[in-house]
N, CA and C of each residue as an Amber inpcrd file, in Angstrom:
protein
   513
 -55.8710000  -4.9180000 -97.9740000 -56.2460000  -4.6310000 -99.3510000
 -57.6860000  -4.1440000 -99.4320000 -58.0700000  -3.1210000-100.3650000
 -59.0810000  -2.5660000-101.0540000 -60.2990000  -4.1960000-101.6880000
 -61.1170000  -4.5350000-100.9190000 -62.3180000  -5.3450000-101.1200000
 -62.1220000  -5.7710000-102.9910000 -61.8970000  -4.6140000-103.6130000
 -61.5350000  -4.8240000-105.3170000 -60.9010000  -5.7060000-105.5780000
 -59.7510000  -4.8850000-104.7600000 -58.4380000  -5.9050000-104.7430000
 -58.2590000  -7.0680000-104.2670000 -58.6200000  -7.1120000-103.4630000
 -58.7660000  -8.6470000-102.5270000 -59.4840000  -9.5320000-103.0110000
 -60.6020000  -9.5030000-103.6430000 -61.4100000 -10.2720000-104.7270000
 -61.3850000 -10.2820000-106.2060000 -61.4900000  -9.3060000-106.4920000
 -61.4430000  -9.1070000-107.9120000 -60.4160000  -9.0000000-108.7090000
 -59.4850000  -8.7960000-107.9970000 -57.8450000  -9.2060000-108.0980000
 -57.1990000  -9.6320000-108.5510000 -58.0240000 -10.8670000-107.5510000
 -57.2060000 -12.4430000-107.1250000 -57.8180000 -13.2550000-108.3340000
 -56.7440000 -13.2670000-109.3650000 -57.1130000 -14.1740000-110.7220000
 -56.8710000 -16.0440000-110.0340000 -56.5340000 -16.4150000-108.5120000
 -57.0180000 -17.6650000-108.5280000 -58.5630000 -18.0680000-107.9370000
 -58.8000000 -16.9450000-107.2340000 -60.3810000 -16.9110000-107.3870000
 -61.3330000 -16.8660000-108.6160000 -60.7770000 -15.9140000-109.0000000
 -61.4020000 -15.9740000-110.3170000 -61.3870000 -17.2460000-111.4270000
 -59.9580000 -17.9400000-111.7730000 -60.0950000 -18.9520000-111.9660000
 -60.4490000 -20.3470000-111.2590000 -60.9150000 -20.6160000-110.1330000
 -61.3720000 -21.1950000-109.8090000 -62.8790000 -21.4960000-109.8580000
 -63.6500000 -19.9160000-109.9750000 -64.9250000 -19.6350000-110.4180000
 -64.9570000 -19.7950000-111.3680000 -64.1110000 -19.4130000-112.5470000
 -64.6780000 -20.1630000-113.8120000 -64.2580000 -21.9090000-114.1480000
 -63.5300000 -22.4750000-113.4220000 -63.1070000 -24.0200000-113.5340000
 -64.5280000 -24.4650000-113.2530000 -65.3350000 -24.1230000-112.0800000
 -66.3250000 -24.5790000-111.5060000 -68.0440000 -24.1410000-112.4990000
 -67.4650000 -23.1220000-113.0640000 -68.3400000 -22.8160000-114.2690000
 -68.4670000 -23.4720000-115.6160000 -67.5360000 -23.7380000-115.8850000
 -67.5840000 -24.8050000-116.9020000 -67.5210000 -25.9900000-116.7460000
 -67.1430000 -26.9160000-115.4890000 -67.0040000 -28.6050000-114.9230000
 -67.9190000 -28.7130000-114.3900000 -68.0030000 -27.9720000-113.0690000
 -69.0010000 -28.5190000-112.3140000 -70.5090000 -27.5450000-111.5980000
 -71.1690000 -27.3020000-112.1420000 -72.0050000 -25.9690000-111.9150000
 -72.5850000 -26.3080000-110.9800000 -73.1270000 -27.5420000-110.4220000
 -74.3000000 -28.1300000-109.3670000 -73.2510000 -27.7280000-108.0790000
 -71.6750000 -27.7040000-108.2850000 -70.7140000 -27.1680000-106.6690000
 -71.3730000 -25.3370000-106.2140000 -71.3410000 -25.7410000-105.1440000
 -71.2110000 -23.9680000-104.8960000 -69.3300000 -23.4430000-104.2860000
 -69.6210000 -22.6890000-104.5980000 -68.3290000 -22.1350000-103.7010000
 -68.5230000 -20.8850000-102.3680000 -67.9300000 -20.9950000-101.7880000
 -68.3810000 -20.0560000-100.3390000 -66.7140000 -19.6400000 -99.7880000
 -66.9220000 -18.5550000 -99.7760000 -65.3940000 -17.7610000 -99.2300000
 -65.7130000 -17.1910000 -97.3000000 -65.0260000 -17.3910000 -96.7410000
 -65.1250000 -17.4470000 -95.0980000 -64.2850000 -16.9070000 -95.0850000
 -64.3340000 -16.3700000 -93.8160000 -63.6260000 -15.6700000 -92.7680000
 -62.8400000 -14.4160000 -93.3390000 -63.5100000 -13.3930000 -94.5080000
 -62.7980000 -12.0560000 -94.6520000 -63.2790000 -11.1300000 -93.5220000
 -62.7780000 -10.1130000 -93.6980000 -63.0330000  -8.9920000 -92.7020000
 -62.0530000  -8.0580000 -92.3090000 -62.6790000  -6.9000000 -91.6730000
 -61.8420000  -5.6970000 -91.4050000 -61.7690000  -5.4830000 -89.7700000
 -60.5800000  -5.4970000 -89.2470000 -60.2040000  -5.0560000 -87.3770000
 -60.2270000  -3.8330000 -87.5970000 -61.2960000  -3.3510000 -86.4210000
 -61.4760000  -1.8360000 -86.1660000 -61.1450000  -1.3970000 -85.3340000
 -59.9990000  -2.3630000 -84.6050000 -58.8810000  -2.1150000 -83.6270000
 -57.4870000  -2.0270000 -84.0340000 -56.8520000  -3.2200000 -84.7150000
 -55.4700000  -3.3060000 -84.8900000 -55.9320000  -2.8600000 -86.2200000
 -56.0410000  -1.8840000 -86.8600000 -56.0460000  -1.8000000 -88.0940000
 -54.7830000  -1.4400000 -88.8340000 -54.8890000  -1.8300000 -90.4600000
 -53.6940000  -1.5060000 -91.0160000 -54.1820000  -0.0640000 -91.5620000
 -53.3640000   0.4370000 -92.7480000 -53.9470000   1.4770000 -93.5530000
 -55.3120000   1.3710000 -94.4150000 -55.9240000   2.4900000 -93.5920000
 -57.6950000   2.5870000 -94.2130000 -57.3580000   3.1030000 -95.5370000
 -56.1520000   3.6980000 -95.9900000 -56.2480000   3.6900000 -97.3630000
 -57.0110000   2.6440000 -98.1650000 -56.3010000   1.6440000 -98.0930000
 -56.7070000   0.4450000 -98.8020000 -58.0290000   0.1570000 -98.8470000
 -59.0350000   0.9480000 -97.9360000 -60.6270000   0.9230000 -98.2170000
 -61.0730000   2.3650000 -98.2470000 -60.8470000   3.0660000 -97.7690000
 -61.3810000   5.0230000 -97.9230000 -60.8140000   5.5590000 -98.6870000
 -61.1800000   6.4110000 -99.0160000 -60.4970000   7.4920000 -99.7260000
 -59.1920000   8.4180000 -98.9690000 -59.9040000   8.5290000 -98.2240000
 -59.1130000   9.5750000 -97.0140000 -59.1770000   8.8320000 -95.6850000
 -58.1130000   9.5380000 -94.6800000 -58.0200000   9.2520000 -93.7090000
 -59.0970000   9.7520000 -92.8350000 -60.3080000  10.5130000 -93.0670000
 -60.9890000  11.3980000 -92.2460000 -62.4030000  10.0130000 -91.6160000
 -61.8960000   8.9440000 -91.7540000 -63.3280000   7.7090000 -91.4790000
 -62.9410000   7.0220000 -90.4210000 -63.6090000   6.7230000 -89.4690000
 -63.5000000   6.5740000 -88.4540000 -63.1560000   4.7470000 -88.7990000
 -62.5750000   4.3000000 -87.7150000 -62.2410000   2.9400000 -88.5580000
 -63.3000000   1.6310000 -88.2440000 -64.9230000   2.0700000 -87.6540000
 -65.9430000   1.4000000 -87.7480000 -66.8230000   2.0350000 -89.3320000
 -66.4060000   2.9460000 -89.5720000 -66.9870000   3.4530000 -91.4620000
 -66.1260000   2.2430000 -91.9810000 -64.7100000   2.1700000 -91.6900000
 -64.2570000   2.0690000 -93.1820000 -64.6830000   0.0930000 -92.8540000
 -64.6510000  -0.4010000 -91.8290000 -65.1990000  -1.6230000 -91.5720000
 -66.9590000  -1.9290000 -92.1050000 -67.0940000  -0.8380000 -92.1510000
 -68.8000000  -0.7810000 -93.2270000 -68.6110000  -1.1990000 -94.6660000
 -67.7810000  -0.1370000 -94.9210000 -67.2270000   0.0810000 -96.1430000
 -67.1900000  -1.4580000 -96.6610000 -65.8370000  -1.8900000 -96.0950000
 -64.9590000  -2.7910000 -96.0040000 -66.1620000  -4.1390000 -96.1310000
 -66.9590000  -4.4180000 -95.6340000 -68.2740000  -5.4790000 -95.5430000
 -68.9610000  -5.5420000 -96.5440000 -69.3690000  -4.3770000 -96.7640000
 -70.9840000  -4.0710000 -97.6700000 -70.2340000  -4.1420000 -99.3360000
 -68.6950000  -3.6770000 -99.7780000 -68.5320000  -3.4460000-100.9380000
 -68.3020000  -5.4300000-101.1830000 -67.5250000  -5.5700000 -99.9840000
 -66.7900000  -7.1810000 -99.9440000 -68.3970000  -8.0950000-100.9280000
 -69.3560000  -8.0620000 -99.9130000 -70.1760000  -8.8540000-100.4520000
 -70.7710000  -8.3840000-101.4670000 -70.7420000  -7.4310000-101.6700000
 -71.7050000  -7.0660000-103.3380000 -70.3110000  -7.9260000-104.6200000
 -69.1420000  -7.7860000-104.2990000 -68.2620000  -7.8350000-105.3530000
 -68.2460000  -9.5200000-105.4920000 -68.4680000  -9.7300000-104.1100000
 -68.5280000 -11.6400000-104.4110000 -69.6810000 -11.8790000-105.1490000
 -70.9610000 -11.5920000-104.8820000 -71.9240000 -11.7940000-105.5430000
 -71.7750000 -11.5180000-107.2420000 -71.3530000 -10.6530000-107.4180000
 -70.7950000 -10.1430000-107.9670000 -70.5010000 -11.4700000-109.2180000
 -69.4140000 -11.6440000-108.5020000 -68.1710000 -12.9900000-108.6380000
 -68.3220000 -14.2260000-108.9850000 -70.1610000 -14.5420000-108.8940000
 -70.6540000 -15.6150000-108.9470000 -70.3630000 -16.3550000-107.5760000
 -69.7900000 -15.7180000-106.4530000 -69.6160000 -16.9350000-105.4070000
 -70.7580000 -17.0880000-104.7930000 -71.2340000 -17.9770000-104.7730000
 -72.5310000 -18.7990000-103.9400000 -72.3940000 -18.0960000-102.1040000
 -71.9210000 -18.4960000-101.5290000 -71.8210000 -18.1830000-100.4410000
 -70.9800000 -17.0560000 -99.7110000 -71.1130000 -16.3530000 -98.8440000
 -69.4460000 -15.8320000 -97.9770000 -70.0930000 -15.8020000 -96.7400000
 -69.2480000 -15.8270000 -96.0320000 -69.4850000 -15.3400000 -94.5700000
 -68.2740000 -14.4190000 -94.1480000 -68.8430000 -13.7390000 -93.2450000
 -67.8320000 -12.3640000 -92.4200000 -67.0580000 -12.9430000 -91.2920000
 -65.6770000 -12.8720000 -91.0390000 -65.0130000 -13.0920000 -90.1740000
 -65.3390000 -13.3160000 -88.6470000 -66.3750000 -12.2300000 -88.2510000
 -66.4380000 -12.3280000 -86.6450000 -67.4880000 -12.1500000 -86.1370000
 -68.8490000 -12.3260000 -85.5870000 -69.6320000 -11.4590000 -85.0200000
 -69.3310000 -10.4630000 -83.9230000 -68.8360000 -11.1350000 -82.6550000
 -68.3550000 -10.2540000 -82.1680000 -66.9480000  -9.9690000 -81.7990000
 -66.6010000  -9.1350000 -81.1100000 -65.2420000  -8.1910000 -81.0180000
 -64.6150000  -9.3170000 -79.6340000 -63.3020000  -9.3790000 -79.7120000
 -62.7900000  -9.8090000 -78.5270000 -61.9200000  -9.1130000 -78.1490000
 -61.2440000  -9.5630000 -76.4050000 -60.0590000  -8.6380000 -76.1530000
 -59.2920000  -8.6100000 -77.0370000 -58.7870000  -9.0840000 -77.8060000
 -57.5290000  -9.1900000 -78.7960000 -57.6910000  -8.4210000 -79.9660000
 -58.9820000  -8.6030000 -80.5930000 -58.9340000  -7.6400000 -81.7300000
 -60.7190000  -7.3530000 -82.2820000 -60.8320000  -6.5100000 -83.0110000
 -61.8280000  -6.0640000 -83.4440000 -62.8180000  -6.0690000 -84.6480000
 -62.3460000  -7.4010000 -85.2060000 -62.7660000  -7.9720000 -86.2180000
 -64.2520000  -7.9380000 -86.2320000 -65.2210000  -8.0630000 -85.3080000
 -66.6430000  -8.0850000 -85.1790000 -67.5090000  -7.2090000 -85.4980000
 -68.4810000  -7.2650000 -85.3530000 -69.5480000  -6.0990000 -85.9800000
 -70.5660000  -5.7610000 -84.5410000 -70.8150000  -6.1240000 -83.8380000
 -70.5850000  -6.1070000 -82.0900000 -69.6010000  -5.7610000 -81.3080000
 -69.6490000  -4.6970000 -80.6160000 -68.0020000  -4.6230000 -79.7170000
 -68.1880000  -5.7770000 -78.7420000 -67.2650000  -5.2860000 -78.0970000
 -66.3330000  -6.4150000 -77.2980000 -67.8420000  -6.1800000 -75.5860000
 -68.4040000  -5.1670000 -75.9690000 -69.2940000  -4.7120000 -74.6260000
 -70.5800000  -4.7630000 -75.2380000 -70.8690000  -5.6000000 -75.9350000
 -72.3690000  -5.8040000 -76.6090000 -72.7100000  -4.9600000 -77.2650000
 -72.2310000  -3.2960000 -77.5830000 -72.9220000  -2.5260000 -78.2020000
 -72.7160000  -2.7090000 -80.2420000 -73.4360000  -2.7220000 -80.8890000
 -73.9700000  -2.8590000 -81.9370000 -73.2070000  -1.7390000 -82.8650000
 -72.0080000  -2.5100000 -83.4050000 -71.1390000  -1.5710000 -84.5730000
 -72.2450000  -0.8760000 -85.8350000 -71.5600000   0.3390000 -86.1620000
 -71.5500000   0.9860000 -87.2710000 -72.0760000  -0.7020000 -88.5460000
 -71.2800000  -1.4010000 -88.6720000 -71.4080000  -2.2350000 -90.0020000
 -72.2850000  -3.0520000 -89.3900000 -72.4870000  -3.5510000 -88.0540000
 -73.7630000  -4.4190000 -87.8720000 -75.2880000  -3.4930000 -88.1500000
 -75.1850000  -2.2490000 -88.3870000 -76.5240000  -1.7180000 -88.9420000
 -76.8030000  -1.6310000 -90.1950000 -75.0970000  -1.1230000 -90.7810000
 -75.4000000  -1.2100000 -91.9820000 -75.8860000  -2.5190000 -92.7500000
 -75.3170000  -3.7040000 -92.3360000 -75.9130000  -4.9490000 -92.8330000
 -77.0960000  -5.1130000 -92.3270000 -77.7960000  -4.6890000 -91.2660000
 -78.7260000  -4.9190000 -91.0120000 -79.9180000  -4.0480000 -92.3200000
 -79.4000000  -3.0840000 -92.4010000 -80.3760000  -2.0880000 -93.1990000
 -80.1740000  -2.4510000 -94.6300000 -79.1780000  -3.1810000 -95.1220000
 -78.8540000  -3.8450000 -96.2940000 -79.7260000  -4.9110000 -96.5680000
 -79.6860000  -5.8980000 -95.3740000 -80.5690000  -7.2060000 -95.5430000
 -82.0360000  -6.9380000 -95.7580000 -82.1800000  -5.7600000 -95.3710000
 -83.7870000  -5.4050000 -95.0920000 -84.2080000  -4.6470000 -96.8150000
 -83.0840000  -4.2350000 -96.8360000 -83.8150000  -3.3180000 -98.1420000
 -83.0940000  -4.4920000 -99.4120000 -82.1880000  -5.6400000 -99.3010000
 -82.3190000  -6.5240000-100.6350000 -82.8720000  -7.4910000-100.4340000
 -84.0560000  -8.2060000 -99.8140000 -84.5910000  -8.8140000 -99.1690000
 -85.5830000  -9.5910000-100.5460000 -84.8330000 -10.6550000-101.3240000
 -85.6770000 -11.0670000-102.3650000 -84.8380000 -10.3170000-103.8540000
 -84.0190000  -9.6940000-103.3060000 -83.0960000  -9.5600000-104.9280000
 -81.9830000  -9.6380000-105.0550000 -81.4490000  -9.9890000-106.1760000
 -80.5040000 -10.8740000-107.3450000 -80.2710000  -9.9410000-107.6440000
 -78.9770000 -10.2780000-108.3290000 -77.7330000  -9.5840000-108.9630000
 -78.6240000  -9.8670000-110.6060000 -78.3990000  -8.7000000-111.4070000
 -79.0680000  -8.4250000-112.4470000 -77.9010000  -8.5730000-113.5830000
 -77.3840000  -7.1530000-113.0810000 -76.5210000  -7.1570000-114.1220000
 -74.8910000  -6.4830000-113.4330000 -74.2420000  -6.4450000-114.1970000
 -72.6620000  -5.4790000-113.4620000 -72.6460000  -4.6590000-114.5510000
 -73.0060000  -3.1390000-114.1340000 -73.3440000  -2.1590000-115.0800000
 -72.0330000  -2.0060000-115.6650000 -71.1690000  -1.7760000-114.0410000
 -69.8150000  -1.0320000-114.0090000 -68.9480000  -1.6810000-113.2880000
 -67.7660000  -2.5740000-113.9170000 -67.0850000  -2.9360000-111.9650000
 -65.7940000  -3.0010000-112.5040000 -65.6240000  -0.9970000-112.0220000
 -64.3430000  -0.8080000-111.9190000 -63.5140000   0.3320000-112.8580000
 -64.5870000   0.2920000-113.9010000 -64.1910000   1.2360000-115.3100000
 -64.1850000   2.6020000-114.5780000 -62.8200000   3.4390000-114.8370000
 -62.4230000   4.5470000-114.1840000 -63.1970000   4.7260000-112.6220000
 -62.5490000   3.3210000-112.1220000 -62.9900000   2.9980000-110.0620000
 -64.5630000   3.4030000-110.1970000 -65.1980000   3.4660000-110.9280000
 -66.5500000   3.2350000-110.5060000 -67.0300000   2.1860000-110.5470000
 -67.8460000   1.1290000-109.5270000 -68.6730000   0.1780000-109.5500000
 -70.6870000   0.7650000-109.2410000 -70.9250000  -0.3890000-110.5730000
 -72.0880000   0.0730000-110.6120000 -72.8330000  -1.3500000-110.1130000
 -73.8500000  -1.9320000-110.0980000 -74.5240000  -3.2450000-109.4790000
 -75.6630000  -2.9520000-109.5710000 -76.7420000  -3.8760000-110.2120000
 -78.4220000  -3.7830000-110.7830000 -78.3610000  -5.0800000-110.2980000
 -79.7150000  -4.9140000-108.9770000 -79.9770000  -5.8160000-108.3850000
 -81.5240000  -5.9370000-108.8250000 -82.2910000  -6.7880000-108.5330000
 -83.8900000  -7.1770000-108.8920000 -84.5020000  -7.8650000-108.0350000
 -86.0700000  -7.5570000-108.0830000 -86.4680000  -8.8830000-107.7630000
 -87.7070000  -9.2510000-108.0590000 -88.6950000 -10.1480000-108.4090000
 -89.1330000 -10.9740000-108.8600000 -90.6010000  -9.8290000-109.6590000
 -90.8560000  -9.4700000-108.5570000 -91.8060000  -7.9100000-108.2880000
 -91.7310000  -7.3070000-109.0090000 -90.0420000  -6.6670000-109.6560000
 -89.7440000  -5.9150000-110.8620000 -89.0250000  -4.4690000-109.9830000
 -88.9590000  -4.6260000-108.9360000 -88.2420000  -3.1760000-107.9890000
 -86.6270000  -3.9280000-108.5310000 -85.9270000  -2.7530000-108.4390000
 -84.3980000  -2.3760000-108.9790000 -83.7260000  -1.3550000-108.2420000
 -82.7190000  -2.0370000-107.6090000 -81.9600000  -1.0030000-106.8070000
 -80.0500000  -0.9060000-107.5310000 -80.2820000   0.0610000-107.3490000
 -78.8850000  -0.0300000-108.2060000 -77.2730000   0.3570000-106.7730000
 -76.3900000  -0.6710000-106.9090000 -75.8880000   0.0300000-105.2250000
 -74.1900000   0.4420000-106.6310000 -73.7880000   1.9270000-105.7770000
 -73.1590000   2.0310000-107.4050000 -71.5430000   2.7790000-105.7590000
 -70.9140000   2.8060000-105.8650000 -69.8720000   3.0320000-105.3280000
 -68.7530000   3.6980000-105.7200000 -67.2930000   4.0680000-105.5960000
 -66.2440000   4.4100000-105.8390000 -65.1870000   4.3240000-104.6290000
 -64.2740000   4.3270000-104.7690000 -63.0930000   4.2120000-103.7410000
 -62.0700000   4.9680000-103.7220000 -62.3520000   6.0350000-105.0100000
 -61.1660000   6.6800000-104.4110000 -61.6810000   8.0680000-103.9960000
 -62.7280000   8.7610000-103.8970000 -63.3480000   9.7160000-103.5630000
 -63.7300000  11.1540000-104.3670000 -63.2820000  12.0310000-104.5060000
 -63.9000000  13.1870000-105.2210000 -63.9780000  12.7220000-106.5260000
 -65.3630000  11.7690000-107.4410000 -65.1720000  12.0770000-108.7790000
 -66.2450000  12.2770000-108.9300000 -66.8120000  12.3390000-110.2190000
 -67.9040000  12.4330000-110.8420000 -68.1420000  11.5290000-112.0450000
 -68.8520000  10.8360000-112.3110000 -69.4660000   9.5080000-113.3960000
 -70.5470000   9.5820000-113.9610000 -70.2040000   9.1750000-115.1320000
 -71.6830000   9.5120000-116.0680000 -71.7920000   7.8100000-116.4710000
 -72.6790000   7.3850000-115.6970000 -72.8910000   5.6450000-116.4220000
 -73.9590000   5.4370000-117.1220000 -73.5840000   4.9590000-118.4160000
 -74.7510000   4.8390000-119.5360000 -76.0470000   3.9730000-119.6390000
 -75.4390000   2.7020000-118.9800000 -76.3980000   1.4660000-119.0970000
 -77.1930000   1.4380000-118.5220000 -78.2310000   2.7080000-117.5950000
 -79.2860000   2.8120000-116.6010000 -80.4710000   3.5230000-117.4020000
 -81.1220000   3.0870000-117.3490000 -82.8130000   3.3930000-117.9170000
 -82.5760000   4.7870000-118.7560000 -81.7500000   6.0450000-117.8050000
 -81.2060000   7.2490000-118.8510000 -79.8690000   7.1550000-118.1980000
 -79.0970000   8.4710000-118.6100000 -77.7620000   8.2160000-118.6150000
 -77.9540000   9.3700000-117.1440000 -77.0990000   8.4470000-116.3140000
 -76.7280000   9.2090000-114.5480000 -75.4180000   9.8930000-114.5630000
 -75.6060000  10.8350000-113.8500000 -74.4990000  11.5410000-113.4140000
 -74.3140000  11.2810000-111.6220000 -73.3010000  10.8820000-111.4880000
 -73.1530000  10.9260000-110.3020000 -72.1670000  11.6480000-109.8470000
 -72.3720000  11.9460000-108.5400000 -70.9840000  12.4340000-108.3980000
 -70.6520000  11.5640000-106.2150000 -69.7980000  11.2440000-106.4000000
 -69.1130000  11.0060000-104.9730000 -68.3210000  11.7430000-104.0890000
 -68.5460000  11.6290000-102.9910000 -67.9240000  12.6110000-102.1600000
 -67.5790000  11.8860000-101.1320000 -65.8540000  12.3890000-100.6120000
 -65.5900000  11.8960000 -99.8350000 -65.6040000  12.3030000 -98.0710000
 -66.4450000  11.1180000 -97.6030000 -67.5170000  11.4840000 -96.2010000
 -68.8370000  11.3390000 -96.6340000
């Protein structure tokens, strides 16, 4: 499933996040062990647009949208399925020969550039497949990480300082 789908979906996640929102707020909640095999894989549909992504992209993909949407979600915690790759399958962000996946940089270059910021606001998550995300931090810097999944569109989102046009492309 599409990271959307798999989280944002799932109305017992969701109700469970709000049970814990209204009873007990001092709990955290933490979701483990998701992730994408960049070996046995199923259909990259369910995370690319197209078939043209190599299946360490769509395992980027597949990571970087996962945790923005939990955060997202109010979930306190997640962790990623694997660090590294084994004979059996490819769940890791390390291959199986020490070399350093596609999504272990991208998280690396993620951690580095949100380093001290919070989820602000959810501009967009989902209105005609665009997700939008206003992150902050204390400083007053604002990064906005804004996405789509199904590939060739173009979006005009209102709720940003002026009104953006974006457009996405698939690759």
């Amino acid at each position: 499933k599409r990271p959307e789908d798999a989280f944002l979906g799932n109305d017992t996640l969701k109700e469970l996040i709000s049970y814990r929102n209204e009873n007990y707020n001092s709990i955290e909640i933490h979701i483990s062990d998701f992730g994408w095999d960049t070996v046995n894989t199923e259909s990259s549909s369910f995370v690319a647009p197209s078939d043209d992504y190599t299946s360490e992209e769509i395992q980027a993909m597949y990571i970087l949208r996962s945790f923005l949407i939990l955060q997202g979600m109010d979930v306190d915690k997640a962790s990623y399925d694997m660090i590294n790759d084994t004979t059996e399958n490819g769940h890791g962000i390390i291959a199986a020969d020490g070399t350093k996946k596609l999504s272990y940089s991208l998280l690396e270059y993620f951690k580095t550039k949100m380093n001290g910021m919070y989820l602000s606001e959810i501009v967009s998550n989902g209105e005609n497949d665009c997700y939008c995300y206003k992150l902050e931090n204390d400083a007053g810097k604002t990064i906005y990480a804004v996405w789509s999944s199904s590939g060739l569109k173009s979006y005009t989102i209102r709720n940003l300082p002026e009104n953006v046009t974006l457009s996405t492309y698939d690759k």
